[in-house]
N, C-alpha and C positions, 0 to 999 in steps of 0.2 A: 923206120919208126922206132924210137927211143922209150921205153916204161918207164916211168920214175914211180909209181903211187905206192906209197910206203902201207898204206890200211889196207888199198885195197887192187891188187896185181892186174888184176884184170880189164885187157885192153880194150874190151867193149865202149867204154866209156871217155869222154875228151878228159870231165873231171872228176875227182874223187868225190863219192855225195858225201863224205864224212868230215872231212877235212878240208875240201878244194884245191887240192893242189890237181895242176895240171898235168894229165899224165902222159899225153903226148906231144910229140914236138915235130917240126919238120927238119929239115936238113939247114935251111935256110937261116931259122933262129939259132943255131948252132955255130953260124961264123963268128968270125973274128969280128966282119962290119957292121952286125947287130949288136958285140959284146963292146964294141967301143964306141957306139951311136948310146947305150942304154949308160954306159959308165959316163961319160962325159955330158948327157942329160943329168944323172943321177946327183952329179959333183956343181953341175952350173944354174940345176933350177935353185933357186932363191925367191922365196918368200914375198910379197910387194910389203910387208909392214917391215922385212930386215931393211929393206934398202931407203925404205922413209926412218927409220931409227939411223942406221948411220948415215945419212945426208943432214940432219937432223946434231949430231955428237959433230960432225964436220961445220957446219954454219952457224951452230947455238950451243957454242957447248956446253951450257951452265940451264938452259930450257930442260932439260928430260929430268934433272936434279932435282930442279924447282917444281916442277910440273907434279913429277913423282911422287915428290915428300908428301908424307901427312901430317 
């Protein structure tokens, strides 16, 4: 079991009531295959309005301009 809670040390508790941060952890969320499952989620979720904006600059390009302007 790992303490991280910076306010408040004490491991009674999953989280900090002041802050939230999580103060303990298993062994589990410590590997390598949770740290590169959560980074490569972190880098490939994309937005569904980015990917209509650029399909959108790819098939119209001169619509988002027009659309835009006031």
């Amino acid at each position: 079991m790992w303490l991280v809670g910076v306010c408040d040390p004490r491991p009674a508790r999953v989280y900090c009531p002041r802050c939230g941060e999580k103060m303990r952890w298993d062994k589990k969320e410590l590997s390598l295959r949770v740290f590169l499952k959560d980074a490569v989620e972190e880098i490939f979720n994309v937005d569904s309005k980015f990917l209509k904006t650029v399909r959108l600059l790819l098939t119209k390009p001169g619509f988002l301009t027009k659309f835009l302007k006031v």
